[in-house]
C-alpha positions as CSV (number, residue, x, y, z in Angstrom):
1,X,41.8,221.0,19.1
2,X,40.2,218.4,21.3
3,X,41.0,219.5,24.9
4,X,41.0,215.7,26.1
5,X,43.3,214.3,23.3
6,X,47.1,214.6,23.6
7,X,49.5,213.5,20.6
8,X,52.6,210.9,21.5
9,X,54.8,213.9,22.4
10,X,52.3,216.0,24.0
11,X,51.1,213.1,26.6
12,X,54.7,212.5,27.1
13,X,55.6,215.8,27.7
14,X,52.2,216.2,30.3
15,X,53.4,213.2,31.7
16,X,57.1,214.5,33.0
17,X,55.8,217.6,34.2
18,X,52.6,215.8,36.3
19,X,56.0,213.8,37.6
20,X,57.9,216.9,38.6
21,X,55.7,219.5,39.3
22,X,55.9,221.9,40.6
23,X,59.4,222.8,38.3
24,X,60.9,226.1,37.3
25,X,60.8,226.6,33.2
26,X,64.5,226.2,33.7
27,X,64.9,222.9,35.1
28,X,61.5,222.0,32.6
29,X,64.5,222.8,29.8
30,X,67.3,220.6,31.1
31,X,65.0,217.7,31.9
32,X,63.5,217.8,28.2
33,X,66.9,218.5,26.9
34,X,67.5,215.1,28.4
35,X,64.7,213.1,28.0
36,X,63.6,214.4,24.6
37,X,67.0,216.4,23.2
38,X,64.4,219.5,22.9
39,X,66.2,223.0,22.4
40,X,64.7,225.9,24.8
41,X,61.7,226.8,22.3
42,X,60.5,223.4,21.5
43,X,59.4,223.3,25.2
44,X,58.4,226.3,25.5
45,X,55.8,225.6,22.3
46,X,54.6,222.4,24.0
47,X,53.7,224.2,27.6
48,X,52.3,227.0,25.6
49,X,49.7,223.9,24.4
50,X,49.0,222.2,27.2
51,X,49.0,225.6,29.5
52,X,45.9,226.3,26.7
53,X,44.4,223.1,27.0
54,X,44.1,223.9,30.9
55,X,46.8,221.3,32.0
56,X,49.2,223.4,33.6
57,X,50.1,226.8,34.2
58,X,53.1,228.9,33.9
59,X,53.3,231.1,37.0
60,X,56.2,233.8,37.6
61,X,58.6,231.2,36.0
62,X,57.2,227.8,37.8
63,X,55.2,225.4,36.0
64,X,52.2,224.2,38.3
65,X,49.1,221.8,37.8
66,X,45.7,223.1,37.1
67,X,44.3,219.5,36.1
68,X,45.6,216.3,38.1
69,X,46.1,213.3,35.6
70,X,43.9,211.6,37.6
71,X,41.1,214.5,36.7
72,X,43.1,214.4,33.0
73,X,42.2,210.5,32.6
74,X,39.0,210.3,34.1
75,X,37.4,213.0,31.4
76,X,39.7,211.3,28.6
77,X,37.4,208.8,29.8
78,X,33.9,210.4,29.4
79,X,35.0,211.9,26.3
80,X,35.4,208.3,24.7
81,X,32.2,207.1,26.2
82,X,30.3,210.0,25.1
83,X,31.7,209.9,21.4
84,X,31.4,206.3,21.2
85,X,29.2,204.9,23.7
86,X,26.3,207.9,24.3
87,X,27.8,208.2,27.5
88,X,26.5,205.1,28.6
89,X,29.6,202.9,30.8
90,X,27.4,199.2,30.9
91,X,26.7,199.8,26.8
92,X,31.1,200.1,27.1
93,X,31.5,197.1,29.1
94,X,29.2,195.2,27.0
95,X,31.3,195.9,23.8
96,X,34.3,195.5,25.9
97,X,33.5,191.8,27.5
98,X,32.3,190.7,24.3
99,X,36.0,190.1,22.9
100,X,37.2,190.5,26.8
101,X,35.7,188.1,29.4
102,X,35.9,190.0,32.7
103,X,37.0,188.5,36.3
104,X,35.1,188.5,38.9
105,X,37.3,190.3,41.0
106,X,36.9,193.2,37.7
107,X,33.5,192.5,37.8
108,X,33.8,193.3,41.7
109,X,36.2,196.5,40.7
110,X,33.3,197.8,38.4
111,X,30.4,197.6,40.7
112,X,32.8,199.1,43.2
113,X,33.8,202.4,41.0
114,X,29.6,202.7,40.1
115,X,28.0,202.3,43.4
116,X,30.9,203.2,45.7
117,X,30.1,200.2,47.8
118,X,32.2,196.7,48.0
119,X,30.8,193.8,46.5
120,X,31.4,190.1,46.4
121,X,31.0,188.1,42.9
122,X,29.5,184.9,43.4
123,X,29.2,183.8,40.1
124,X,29.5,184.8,36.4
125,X,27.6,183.7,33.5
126,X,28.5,184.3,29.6
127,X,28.4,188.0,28.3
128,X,24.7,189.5,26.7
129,X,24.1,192.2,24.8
130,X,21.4,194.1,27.4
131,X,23.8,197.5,27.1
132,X,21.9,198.8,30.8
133,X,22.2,198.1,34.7
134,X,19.9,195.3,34.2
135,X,22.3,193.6,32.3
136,X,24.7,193.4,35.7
137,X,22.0,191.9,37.6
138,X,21.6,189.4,34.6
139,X,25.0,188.6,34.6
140,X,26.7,188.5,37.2
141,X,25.6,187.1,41.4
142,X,27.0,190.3,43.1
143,X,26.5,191.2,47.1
144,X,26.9,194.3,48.4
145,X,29.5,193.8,51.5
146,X,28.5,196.9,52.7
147,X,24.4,196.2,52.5
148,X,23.8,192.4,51.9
């Protein structure tokens, strides 16, 4: 069991509860009895897995988050870019821009996220293949706001 990969049902399921939490394992019930047309133990089963996986936790009867979605995404994240990517984001965006030109303002939204600093695209030339943080500088004009 991968702890970062969630079937259909699973993510759906994780995804109601990060909505409504925290919630009793009663009201849990009724709402998948609505939203899915799960019986008692079907739910039970599915908070059993992700209350294994380190999602949530049952306490005295309430379900409660131990991993935000935000926290959930961001390591569904790594994972990927460490099984495909060694890890490495710019060999990512590389891949990704090759079938995907990117925006400035994503370019901007990038940079951002990396450096935790606003910057400015000026300009933005075609896509290499330099998987590294040379290739930004290569590709892309890009001032810092915050240190120009």
């Amino acid at each position: 069991m991968e702890p970062y990969k969630l079937g259909e049902m699973e993510q759906k399921f994780a995804d109601l509860i990060w909505k409504h939490a925290p919630i009793t394992t009663g009201e849990l019930v009724k709402l998948c009895e609505q939203t899915f047309e799960w019986k008692r133990t079907t739910t039970y089963t599915m908070l059993k897995r992700l209350c294994l996986r380190n999602l949530f936790e049952n306490v005295g009867g309430t379900v409660e988050i131990k991993t935000t979605r935000e926290d959930f995404q961001a390591a569904q994240g790594e994972q990927f870019l460490m099984e495909n990517f060694d890890g490495s984001l710019p060999r990512f965006l590389t891949a990704f821009s090759r079938r995907k030109k990117l925006s400035s303002r994503e370019v901007a939204e990038r940079l951002e996220r990396k450096y935790g600093e606003r910057f400015t695209v000026t300009s933005a030339k075609g896509v290499a293949d330099h998987p590294d943080d040379i290739w930004w500088a290569r590709q892309y004009t890009a001032v810092s706001e915050e240190h120009p």
